[in-house]
C-alpha positions, 0 to 999 in steps of 0.5 A, spaced: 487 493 473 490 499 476 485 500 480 486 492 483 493 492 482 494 497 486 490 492 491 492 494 497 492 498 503 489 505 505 493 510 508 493 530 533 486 531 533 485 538 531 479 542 533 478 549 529 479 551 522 486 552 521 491 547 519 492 543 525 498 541 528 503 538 523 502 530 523 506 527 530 513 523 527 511 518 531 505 513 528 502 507 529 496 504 525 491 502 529 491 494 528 497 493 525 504 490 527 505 493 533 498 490 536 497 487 542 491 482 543 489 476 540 483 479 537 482 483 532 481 491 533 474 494 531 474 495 525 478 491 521 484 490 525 488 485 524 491 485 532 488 486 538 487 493 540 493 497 542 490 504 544 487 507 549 481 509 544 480 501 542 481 498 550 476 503 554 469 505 554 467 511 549 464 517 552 456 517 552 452 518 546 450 525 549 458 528 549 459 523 543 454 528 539 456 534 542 464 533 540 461 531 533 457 538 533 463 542 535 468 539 531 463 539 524 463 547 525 470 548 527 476 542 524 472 539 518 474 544 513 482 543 514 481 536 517 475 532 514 468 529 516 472 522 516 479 525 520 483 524 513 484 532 512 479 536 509 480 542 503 484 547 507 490 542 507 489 540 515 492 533 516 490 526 517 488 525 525 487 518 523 495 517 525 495 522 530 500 520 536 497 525 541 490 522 538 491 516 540 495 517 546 489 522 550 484 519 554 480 525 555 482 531 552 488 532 557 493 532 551 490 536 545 487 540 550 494 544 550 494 544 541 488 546 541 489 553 545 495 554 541 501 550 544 502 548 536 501 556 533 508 554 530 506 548 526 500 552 523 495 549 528 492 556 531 489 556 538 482 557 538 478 560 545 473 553 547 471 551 553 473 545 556 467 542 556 467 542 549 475 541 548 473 534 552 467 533 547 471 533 540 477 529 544 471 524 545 468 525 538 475 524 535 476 517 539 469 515 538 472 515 530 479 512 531 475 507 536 472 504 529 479 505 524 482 499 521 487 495 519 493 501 516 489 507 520 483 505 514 478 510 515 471 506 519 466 504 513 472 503 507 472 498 504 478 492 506 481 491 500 482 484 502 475 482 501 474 484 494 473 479 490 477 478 483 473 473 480 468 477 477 471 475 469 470 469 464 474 464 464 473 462 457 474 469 454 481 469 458 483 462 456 482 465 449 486 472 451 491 467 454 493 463 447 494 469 444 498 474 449 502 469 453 501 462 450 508 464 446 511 464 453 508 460 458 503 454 458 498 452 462 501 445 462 509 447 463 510 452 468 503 454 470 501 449 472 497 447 478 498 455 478 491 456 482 493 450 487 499 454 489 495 461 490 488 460 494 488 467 494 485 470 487 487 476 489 494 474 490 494 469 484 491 476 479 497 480 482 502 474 481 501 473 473 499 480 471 507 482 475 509 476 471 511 472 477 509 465 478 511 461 472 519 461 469 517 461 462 515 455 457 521 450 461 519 451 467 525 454 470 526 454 478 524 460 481 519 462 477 519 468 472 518 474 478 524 471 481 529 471 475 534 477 475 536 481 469 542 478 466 546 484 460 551 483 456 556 488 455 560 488 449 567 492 450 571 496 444 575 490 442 569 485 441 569 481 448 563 480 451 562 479 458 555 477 460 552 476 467 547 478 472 545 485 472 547 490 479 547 496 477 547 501 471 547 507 469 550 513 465 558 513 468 558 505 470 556 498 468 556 492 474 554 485 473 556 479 476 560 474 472 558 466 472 564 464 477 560 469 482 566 475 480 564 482 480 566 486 474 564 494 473 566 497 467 566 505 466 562 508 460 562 513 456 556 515 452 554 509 447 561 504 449 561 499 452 555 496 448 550 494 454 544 490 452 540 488 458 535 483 458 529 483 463 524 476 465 518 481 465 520 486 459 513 482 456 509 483 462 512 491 463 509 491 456 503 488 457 501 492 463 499 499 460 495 495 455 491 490 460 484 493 462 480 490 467 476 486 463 482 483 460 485 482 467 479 478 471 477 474 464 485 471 465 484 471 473 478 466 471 481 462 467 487 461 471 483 460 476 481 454 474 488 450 472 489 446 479 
């Protein structure tokens, strides 16, 4: 489940076996928001390409390989043999504004002969022809990234598919974990009708979202704040939805909109706060991905 849930999204050219230059402040994903045709970009963008390496024609297979050599010997180690930074510490290229930004060289050339040394990239004696080369190489690369600035032949989380479980088996896990909760018939249902991705309908469920509990409550279940009741040392409660709290101050909003912030001390007031998802926060730990796509499977099928 932690490996699904976490589902997704994936995260200067540099020439030599130093730390390369620092990553550039300003970065842009390949394919992202910033995008500008209507195409996707190669590799997985979901825009149109945006960078100099996706719009032109990539250098000849002869100096593509004669980069790939040059570089092999002198960055992989600091960098990776995918740009993503190899076990020397060197960075990431796959987001490098001077990467992107060059057209033939002419950019990291500059870096690479030492213009960087302060940032850790130190400077290394190549001839032009191979600066040009690597250059080459290092857009031959980003030319195939996707969306994100995911590395070329990753997978697209957005392909995986989730519904590998048995129904049967998550309607049994189902009754016995959250049928005391939600109902397939109250609040879920037609759940797989409103999700068309199976992806989107497992992360909604398992984060407790999509249902508001047994009485079918607006909003669903992920949308309610939490609420807490704070109990003053004469006896009266005050209850309302929680804004904020810590060790000096409680904060809640009353029914009739006003705010209340009531200092704390130690233990007093009494402040029980009461989250929506504190049986989906409890769940999580516990669930396995076998558990996690029977329930998907199941739910899948409850339009």
């Amino acid at each position: 489940m932690k490996k699904l849930l976490a589902i997704g999204f994936v995260s200067a050219i540099a020439v030599a076996g130093g730390a390369l230059w620092a990553q550039d402040p300003e970065v842009a994903a390949p394919g992202g928001r910033g995008g500008g045709g209507r195409g996707g970009a190669p590799g997985g963008g979901r825009r149109g390409p945006n960078f100099p390496q996706q719009t032109r024609p990539l250098a000849s297979p002869e100096v593509i390989a004669r980069g790939k050599a040059v570089y092999s010997v002198n960055c992989t180690a600091c960098h990776g043999a995918d740009l993503r930074g190899g076990d020397q510490g060197g960075p990431s290229l796959l987001r490098s504004l001077s990467a992107l930004s060059d057209q033939h060289g002419e950019t990291v050339a500059p870096i690479i002969r030492g213009a960087r040394q302060d940032k850790g990239m130190p400077g290394f004696n190549l001839a032009d022809a191979d600066i040009t080369a690597v250059a080459e190489f290092i857009h031959s690369v980003l030319a195939k990234v996707g969306s994100q600035a995911r590395p070329p032949g990753a997978i697209d989380p957005s392909t995986l598919n989730v519904l590998v479980g048995n129904a049967a088996a998550g309607q049994a896990y189902f009754q016995a974990k959250c049928a005391s909760c939600h109902s397939v018939t109250g609040d879920l249902k037609g759940i797989a009708s409103k999700f068309e991705d199976a992806r989107m309908l497992q992360n909604t469920w398992v984060s407790g979202g999509g249902g508001g509990g047994r009485g079918g409550g607006a909003g669903g279940q992920g949308g309610k704040p939490s609420t807490v009741t704070v109990t003053l040392s004469g006896g009266q409660k005050l209850e309302g939805v929680l804004i904020r709290k810590d060790d000096f101050m409680v904060t809640l909003r009353l029914p009739d909109g006003t705010r209340r912030s009531i200092a704390r001390d130690g233990d007093m007031p009494k402040v029980e706060i009461h989250d929506p998802n504190a049986a989906h926060k409890k769940l999580v730990p516990t669930l396995d991905d076998k558990d996690m796509h029977n329930v998907t499977a199941y739910l899948a099928t409850v339009k």
